[in-house]
C-alpha positions as CSV (number, residue, x, y, z in Angstrom):
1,X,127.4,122.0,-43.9
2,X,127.2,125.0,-46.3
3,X,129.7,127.6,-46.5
4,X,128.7,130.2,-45.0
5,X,128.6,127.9,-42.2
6,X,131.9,126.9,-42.9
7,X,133.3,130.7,-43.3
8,X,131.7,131.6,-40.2
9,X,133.5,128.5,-38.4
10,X,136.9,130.3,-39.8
11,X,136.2,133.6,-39.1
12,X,135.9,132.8,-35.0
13,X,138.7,130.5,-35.4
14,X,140.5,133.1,-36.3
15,X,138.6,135.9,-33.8
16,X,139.6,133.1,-31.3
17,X,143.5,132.9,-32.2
18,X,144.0,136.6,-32.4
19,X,142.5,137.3,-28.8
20,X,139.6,139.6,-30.5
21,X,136.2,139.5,-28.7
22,X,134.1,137.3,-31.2
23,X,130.6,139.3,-32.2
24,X,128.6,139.1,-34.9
25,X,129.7,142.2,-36.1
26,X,133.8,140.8,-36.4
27,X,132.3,137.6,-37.8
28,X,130.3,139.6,-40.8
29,X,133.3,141.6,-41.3
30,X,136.1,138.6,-41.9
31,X,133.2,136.6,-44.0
32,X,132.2,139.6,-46.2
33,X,136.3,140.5,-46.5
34,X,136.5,136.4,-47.7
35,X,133.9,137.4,-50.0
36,X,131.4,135.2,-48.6
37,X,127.9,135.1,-48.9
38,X,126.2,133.8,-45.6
39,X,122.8,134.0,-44.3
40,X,122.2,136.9,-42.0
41,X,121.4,134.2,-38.6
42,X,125.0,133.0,-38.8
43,X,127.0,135.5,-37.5
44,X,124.9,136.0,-34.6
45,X,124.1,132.4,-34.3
46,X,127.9,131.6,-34.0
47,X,128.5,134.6,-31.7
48,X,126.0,133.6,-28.8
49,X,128.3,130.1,-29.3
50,X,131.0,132.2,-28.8
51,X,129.8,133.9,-25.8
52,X,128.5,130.6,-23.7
53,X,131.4,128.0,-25.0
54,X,134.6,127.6,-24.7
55,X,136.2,127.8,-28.3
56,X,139.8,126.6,-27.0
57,X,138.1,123.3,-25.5
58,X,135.4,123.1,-28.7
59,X,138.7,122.9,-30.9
60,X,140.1,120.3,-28.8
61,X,137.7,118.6,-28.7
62,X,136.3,118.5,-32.4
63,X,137.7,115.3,-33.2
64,X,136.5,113.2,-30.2
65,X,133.0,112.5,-31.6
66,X,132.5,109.2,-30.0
67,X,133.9,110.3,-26.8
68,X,130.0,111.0,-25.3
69,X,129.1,107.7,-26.3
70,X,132.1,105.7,-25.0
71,X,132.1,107.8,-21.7
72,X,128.5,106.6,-21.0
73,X,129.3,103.2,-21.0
74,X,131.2,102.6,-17.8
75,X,128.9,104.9,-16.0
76,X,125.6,101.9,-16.8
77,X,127.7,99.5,-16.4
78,X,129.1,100.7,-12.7
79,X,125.0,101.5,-11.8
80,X,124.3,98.0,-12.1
81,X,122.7,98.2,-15.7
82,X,123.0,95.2,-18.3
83,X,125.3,97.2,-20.3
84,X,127.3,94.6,-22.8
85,X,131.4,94.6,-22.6
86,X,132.7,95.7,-26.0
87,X,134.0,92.7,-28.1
88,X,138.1,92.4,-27.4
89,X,139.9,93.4,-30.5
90,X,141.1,90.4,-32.8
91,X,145.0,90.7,-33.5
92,X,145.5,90.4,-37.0
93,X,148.7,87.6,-37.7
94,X,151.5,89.9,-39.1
95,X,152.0,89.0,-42.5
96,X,155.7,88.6,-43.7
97,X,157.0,91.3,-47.0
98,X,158.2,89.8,-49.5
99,X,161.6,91.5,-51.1
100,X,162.6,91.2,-54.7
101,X,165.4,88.9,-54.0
102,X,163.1,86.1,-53.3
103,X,161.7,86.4,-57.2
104,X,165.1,86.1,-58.6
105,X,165.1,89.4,-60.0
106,X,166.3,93.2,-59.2
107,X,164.3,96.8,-60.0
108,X,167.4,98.6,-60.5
109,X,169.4,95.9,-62.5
């Protein structure tokens, strides 16, 4: 991701959080006023996003990147497909800390 990119992503973040319709125009102005230099496509680019999503749920959702994938499971496996289970989680044996009294000695004496 390059930053104009990047500075583009803030500026409708911020468009976004201040309740100001996001254009291309508003988007050029906050990246030129970051001193900025982006490719003339971005603004507009990022302001038909704008215009067709919905950047309260695209910021929600940023970090659920496997989400697609793991949601697509069930739905083979309930039309009857051969769709593998996922392998059950090992659980790790807790492993017991060891304090400096055992060793005979103190930090702090």
């Amino acid at each position: 991701m390059s930053v104009g990119e990047l500075a583009c992503i803030y500026a409708v973040i911020i468009l976004h959080d201040d309740g100001i319709p996001i254009t291309a125009e508003k988007i050029t102005t906050l990246v030129k006023a970051a001193k900025v230099d982006v490719e003339t496509y971005w603004p507009g680019l990022f302001a038909k996003l704008a215009e067709k999503r919905d950047i309260a749920e695209l910021i929600v959702n940023s970090g659920a990147v496997g989400a697609p994938v793991a949601a697509g499971v069930p739905a083979a496996a309930a039309s009857g497909g051969d769709a593998a289970a996922p392998p059950p989680e090992e659980k790790k044996p807790e492993t017991e800390e060891v304090s400096d009294e055992d060793m005979g000695f103190s930090l702090f004496d």
